[in-house]
GURO-913793 format. One line per 4 residues: number of its first residue (from 1); their letters; for each residue x, y, z of C-alpha. Coordinates in pm, 1 decimal, decimal comma, always signed. Example, Ala and Ser with C-alpha at 12.3 -4.5 7.8 and 13.67 -1.06 7.14 Angstrom:
2
1 = AS = +1230,0:-450,0:+780,0; +1367,0:-106,0:+714,0
***
This chain:
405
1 = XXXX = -2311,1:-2666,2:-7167,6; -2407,5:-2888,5:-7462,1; -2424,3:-3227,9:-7370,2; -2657,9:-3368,3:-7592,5
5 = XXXX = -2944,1:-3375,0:-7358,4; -3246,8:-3089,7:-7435,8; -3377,0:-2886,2:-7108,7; -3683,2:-3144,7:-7044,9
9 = XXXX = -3517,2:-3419,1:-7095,3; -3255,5:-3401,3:-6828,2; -3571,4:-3286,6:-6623,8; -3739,1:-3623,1:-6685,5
13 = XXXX = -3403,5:-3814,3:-6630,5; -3445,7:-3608,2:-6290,3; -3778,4:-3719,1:-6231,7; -3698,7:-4062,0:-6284,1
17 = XXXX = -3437,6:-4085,8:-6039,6; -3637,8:-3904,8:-5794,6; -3873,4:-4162,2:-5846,7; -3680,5:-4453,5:-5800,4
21 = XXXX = -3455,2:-4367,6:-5513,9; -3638,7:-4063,7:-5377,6; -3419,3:-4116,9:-5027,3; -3127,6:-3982,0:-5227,5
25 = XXXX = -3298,8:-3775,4:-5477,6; -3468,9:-3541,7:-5264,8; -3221,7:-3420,8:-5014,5; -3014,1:-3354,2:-5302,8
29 = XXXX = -3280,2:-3164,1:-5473,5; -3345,3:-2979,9:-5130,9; -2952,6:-2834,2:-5054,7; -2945,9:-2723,4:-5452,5
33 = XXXX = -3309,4:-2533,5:-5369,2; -3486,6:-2746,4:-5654,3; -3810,0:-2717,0:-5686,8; -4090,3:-2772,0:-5975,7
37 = XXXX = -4039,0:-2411,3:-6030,6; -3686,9:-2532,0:-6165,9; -3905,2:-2741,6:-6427,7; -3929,3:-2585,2:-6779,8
41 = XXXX = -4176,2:-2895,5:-6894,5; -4515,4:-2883,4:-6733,4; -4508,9:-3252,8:-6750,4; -4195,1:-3297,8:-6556,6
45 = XXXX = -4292,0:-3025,1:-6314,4; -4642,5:-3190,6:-6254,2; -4481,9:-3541,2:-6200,9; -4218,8:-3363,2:-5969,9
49 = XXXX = -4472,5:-3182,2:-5730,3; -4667,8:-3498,9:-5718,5; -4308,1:-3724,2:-5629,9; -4250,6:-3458,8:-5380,6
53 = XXXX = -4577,8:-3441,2:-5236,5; -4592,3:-3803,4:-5121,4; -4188,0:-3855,0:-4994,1; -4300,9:-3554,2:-4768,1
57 = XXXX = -4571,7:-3715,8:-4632,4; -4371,6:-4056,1:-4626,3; -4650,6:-4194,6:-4838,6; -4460,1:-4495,7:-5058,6
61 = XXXX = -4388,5:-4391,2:-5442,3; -4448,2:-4658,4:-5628,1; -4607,5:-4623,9:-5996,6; -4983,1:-4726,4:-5898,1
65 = XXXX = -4948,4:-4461,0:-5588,6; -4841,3:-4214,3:-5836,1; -5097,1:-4246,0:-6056,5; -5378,3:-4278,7:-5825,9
69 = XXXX = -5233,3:-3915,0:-5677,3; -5208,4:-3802,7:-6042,8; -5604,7:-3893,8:-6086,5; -5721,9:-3802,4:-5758,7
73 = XXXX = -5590,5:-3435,7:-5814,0; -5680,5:-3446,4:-6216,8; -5327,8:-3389,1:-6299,0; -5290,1:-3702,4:-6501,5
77 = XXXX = -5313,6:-3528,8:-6861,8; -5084,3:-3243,7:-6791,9; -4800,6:-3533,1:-6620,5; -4853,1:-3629,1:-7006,4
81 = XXXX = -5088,9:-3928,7:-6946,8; -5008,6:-4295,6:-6866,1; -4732,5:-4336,2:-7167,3; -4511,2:-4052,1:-7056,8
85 = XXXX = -4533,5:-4122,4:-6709,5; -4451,3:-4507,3:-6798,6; -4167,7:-4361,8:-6989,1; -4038,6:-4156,3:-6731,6
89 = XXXX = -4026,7:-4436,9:-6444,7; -3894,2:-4738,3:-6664,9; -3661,5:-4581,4:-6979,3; -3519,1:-4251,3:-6822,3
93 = XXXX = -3283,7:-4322,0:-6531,9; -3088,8:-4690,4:-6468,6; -2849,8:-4555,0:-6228,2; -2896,2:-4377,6:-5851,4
97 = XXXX = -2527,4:-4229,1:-5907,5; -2663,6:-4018,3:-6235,5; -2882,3:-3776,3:-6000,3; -2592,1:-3492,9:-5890,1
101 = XXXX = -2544,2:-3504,5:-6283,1; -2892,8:-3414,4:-6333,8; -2908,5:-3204,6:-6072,9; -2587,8:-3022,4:-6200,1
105 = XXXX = -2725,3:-2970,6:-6550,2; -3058,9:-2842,9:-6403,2; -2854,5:-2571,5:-6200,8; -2663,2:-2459,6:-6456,8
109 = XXXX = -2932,4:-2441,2:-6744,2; -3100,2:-2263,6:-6451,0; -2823,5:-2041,5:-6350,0; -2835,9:-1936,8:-6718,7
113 = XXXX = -3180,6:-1836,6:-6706,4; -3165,9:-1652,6:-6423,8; -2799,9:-1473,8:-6560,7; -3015,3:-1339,1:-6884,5
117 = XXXX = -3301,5:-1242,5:-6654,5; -3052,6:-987,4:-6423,7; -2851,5:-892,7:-6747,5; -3203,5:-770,9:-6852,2
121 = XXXX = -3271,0:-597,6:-6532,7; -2940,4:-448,6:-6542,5; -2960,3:-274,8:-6865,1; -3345,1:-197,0:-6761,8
125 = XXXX = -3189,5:+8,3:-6441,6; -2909,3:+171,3:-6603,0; -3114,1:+433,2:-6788,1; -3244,4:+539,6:-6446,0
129 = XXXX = -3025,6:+803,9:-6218,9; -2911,3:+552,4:-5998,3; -2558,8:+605,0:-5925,4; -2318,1:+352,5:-6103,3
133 = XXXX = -2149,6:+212,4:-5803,5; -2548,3:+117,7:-5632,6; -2581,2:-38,8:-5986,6; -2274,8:-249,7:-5959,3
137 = XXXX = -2343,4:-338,1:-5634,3; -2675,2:-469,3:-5694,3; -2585,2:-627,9:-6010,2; -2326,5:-854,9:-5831,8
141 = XXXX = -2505,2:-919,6:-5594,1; -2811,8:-1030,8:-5753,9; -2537,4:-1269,3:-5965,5; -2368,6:-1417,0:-5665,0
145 = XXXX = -2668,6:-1542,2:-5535,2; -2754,8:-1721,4:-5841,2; -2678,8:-2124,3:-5807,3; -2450,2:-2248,8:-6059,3
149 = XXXX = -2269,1:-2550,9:-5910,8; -2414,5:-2833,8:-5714,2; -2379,1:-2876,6:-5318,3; -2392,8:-3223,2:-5212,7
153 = XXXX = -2453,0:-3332,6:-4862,1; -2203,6:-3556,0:-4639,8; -2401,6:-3866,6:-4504,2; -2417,3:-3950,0:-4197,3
157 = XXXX = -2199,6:-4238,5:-4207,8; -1886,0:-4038,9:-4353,7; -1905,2:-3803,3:-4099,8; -1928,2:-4047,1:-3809,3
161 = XXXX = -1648,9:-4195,2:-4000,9; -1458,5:-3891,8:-4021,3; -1531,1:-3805,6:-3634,4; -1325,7:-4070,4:-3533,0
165 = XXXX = -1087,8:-4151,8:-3821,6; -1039,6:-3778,9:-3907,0; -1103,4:-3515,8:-3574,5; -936,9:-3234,9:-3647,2
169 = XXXX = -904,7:-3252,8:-4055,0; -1114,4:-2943,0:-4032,6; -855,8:-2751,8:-3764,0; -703,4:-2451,3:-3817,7
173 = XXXX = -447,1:-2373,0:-3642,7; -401,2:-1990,8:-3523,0; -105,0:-2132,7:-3353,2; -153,9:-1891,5:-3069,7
177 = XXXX = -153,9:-2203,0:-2820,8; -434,5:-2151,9:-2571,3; -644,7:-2037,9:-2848,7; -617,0:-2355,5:-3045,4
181 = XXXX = -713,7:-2572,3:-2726,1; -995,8:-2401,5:-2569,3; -1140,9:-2252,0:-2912,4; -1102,0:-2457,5:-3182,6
185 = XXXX = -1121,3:-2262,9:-3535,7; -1248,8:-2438,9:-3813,0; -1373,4:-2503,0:-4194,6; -1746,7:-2335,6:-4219,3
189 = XXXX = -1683,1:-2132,8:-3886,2; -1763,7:-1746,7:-3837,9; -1533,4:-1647,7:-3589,8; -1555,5:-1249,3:-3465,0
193 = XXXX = -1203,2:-1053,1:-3411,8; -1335,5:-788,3:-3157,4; -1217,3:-482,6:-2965,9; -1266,0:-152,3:-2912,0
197 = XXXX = -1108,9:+54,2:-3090,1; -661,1:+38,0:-3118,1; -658,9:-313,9:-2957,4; -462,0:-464,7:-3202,9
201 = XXXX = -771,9:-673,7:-3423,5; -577,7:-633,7:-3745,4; -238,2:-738,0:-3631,0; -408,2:-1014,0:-3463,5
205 = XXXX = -556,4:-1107,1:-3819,5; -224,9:-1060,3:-3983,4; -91,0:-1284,4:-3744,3; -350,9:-1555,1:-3795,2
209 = XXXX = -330,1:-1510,1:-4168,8; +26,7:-1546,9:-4196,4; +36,3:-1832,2:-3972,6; -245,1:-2028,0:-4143,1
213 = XXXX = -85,6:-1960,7:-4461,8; +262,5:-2132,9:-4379,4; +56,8:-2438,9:-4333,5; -13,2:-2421,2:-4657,3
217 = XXXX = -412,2:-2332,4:-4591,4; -478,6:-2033,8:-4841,1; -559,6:-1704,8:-4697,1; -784,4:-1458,0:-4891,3
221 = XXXX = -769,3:-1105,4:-4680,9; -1045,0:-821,6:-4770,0; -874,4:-510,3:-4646,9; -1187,5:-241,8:-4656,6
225 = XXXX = -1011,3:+8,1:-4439,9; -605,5:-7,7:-4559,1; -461,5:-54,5:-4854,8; -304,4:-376,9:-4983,9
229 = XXXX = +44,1:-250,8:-4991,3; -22,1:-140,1:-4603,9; -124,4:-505,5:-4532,6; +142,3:-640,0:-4688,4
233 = XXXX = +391,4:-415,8:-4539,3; +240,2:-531,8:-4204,0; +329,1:-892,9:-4266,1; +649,3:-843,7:-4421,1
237 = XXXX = +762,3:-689,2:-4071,0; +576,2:-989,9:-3866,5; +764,5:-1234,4:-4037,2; +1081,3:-1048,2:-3991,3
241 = XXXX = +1108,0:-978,3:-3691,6; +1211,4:-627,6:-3770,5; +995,0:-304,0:-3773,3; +975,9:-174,1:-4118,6
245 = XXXX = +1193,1:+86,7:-4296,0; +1273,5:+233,5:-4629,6; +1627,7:+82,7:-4560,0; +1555,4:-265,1:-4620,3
249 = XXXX = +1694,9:-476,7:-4370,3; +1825,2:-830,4:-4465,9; +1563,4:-980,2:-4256,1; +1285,6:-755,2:-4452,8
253 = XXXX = +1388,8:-857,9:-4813,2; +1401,0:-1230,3:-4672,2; +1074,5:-1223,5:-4511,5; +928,3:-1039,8:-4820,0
257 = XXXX = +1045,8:-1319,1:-5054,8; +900,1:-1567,2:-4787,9; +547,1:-1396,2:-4796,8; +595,0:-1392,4:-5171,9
261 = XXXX = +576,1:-1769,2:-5149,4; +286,3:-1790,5:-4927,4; -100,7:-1866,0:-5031,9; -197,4:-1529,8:-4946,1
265 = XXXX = -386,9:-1303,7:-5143,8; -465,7:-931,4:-5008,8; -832,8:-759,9:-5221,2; -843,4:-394,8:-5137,8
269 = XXXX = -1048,2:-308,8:-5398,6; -1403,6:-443,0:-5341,5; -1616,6:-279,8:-5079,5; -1988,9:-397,9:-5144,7
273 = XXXX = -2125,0:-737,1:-4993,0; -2210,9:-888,1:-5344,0; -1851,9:-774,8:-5495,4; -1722,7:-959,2:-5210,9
277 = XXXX = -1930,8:-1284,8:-5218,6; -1885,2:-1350,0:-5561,8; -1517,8:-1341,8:-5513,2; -1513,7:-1583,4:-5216,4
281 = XXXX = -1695,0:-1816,9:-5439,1; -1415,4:-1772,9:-5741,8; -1168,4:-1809,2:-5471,1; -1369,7:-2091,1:-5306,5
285 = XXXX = -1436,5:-2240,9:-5704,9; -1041,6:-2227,6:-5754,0; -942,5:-2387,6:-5444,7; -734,1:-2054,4:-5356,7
289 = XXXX = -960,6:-2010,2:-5018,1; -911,0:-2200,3:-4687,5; -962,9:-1868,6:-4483,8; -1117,9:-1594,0:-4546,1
293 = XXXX = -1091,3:-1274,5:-4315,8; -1245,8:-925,3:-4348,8; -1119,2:-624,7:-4206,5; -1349,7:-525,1:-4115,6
297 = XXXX = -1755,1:-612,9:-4131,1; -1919,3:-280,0:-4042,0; -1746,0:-141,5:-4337,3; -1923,9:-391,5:-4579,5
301 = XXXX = -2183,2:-178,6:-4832,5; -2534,7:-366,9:-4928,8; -2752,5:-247,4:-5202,8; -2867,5:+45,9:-4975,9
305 = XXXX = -3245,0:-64,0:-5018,9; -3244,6:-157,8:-4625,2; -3396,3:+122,6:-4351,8; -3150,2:+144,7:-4181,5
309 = XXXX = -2804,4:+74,7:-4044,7; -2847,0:-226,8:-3789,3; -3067,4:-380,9:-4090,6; -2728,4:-366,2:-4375,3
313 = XXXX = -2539,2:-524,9:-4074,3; -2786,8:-777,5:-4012,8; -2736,4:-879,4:-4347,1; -2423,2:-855,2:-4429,7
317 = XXXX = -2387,2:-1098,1:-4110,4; -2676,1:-1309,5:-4233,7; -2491,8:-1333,3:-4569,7; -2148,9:-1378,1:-4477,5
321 = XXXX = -2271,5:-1694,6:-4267,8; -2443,9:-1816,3:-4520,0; -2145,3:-1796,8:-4775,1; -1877,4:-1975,8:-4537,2
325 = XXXX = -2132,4:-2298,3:-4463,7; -2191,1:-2314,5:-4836,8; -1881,0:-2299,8:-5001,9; -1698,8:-2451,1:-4701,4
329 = XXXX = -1450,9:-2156,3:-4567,2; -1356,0:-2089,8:-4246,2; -1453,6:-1723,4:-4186,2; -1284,2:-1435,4:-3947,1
333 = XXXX = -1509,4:-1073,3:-3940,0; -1329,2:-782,7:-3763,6; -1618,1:-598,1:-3580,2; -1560,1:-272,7:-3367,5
337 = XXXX = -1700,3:-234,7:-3039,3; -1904,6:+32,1:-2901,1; -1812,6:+170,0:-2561,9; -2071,9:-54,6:-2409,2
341 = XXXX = -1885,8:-324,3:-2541,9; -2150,7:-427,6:-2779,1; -2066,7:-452,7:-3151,5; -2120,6:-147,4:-3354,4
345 = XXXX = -2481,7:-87,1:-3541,3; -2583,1:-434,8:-3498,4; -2613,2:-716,4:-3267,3; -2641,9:-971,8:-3583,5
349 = XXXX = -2276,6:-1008,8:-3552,1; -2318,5:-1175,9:-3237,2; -2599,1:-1378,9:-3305,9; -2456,9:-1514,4:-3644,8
353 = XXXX = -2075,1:-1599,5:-3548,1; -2014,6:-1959,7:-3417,7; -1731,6:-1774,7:-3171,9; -1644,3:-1437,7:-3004,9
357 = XXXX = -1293,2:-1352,3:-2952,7; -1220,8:-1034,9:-2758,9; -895,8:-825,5:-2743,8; -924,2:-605,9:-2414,0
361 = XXXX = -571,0:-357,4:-2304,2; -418,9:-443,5:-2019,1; -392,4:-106,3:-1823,4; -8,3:+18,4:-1768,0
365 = XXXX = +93,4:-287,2:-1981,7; +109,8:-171,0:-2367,8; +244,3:-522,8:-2457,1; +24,8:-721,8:-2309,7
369 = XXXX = -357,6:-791,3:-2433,7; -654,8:-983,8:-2262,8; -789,0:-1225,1:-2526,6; -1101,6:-1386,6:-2403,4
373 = XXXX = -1405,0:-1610,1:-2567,4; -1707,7:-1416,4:-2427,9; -1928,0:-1669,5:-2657,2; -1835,5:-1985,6:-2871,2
377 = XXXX = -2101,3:-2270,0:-2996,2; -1869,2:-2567,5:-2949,6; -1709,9:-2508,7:-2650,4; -1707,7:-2360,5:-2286,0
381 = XXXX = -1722,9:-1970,4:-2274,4; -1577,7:-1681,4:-2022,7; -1265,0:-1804,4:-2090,6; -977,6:-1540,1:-2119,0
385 = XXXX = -562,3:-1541,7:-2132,4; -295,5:-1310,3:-2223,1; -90,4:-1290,5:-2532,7; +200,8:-1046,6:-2638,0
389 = XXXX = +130,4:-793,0:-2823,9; +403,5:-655,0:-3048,8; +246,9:-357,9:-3192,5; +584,1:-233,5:-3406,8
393 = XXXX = +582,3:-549,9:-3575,7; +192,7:-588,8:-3650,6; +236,6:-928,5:-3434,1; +40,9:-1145,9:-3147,0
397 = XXXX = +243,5:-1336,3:-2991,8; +174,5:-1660,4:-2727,3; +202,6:-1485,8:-2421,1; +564,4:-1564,8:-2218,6
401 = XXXX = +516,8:-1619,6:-1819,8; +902,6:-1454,2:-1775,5; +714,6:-1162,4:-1857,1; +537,2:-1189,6:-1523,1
405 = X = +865,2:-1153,0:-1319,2
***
């Protein structure tokens, strides 16, 4: 990015707003992980550990307590001495709504720092006999993580606002009725599609998909166990109405041109957690990602470095959590049961996702399902209900009581 502005002095425009409205600065600074190790300029990184040292002790930082903390810890030469530091809090900064600017440029001349530094690794581990797809993995990974575009924090008065002006602008809607009233899906949720195993998860997250997506919410679907043309076939015949054949009903070709239309995009080709996160966040960056679902976790490769198998799931959980609160998704995992009923390889799962939902079979009734909330954060839990389940058409359906009769 040239902007005019060399590396230290964008820090010192930093440090100056820190300095002047540190109540704003510093939270800022906090969600975008800045710290003096950000600082390229010893000066600037002096005068920013000594800022930071006395807002977290609620000590007042005005420029006599600053340089009294500066002399007390001998740090006043390398801040620059008394001119720079004059500088910094009187000629650098007139504005409190320039710090996400500085904060931006400091990520990304950061971000490019720390891009040369794993392109340097990279080439480093390629001469060794590590196999090519562990490489790739890695390498992604180690690039998703990297911070590149600033994260700014709501106040508190625009979400109070928004509590009572705006309730559900966050909603999702499953439309599977007693779903949406007594578990509430959301923006920045981890939800868990569960089951053992044939209990209809994935046509449950077809159904969900292709209902989000005809309210215009865009869908991105990570299908690591079918392809994308199986998916899609899938939702062409839930939208129809019709079970699928080579024949190519009228009510196929329609619904196919419908899902053509639809913010839905199917990725069958990534299977490791960093390929994945880095395309959430080119999805997110794009605005092409509302929901995200994955089909399913336990199928998610890490780097391989972890022991063992419950530690990989732990992080992929961890990590998937992490992604949906940051770039502001709303999340569904698939997640296989073991015949305790406990997810497979790793409890994480559990502990992570804000909610639980279970699909149980109904015995002697192959189109009906249990669907219960074993666990949810926001709401009561143990709660269960039946839905339809149309298997031949990939399809959940809000369960009918006629059915009962």
């Amino acid at each position: 990015m040239n902007n005019g502005f060399t590396t230290p002095q964008v820090e010192q425009a930093l440090v100056s707003a820190l300095w002047q409205w540190p109540d704003n600065g510093f939270p800022l600074c906090n969600l975008n992980a800045i710290t003096e190790k950000s600082f390229t300029d010893n000066r600037n990184r002096t005068l920013f550990r000594a800022l930071a040292a006395l807002w977290q002790n609620g000590k007042p930082i005005d420029r006599i307590v600053v340089i009294s903390y500066l002399s007390e810890h001998h740090a006043t030469a390398a801040a620059g001495g008394e001119l720079y530091v004059n500088e910094t809090l009187y000629e650098c900064c007139h504005a409190p709504e320039m710090t996400p600017y500085y904060v931006e440029l400091i990520l990304e001349r950061s971000a490019r720092k720390e891009l040369h530094k794993t392109c340097a690794e990279t080439i480093e581990e390629v001469q060794t006999p590590v196999p090519v797809d562990d490489l790739l993995s890695d390498h992604e990974r180690k690039i998703a993580a990297i911070p590149h575009s600033t994260v700014e924090q709501e106040s508190m008065a625009s979400m109070l606002d928004r509590l009572f002006d705006e309730p559900d602008r966050d909603i999702i809607k499953t439309k599977i009725i007693k779903l949406d009233q007594d578990s509430p899906f959301s923006m920045c949720n981890m939800t868990l599609i569960s089951g053992m195993k044939k209990t209809g998860k994935t046509a449950f997250a077809i159904t969900i998909a292709a209902n989000v997506a005809k309210q215009g919410i865009p869908v991105v679907y990570y299908s690591l166990e079918d392809h994308g043309i199986e998916i899609s076939k899938r939702i062409v015949t839930g939208i129809a109405g019709v079970p699928y054949s080579p024949l190519h009903s009228a009510k196929l070709v329609a619904a196919r041109d419908a899902l053509k239309k639809l913010p839905i995009e199917i990725v069958d080709s990534l299977h490791g957690l960093g390929q994945i996160c880095s395309s959430i966040v080119q999805f997110s960056q794009r605005k092409q990602a509302g929901l995200v679902i994955i089909d399913y976790a336990q199928l998610v490769r890490t780097d391989g470095l972890k022991e063992n198998r419950e530690q990989q799931v732990a992080e992929v959980s961890r990590t998937l959590r992490l992604t949906a609160l940051k770039h502001r998704v709303a999340m569904l995992l698939l997640c296989q049961l073991n015949e305790d009923g406990r997810t497979r390889e790793s409890r994480a799962l559990e502990q992570d996702c804000t909610a639980m939902w279970l699909l149980e079979r109904v015995e002697d009734e192959p189109r009906i399902l249990r669907l219960s909330v074993p666990y949810q954060r926001n709401g009561p839990s143990e709660i269960a209900f039946f839905v339809t389940f149309r298997g031949e058409l990939s399809r959940i359906e809000n369960y009918q009581a006629v059915q009962e009769e």
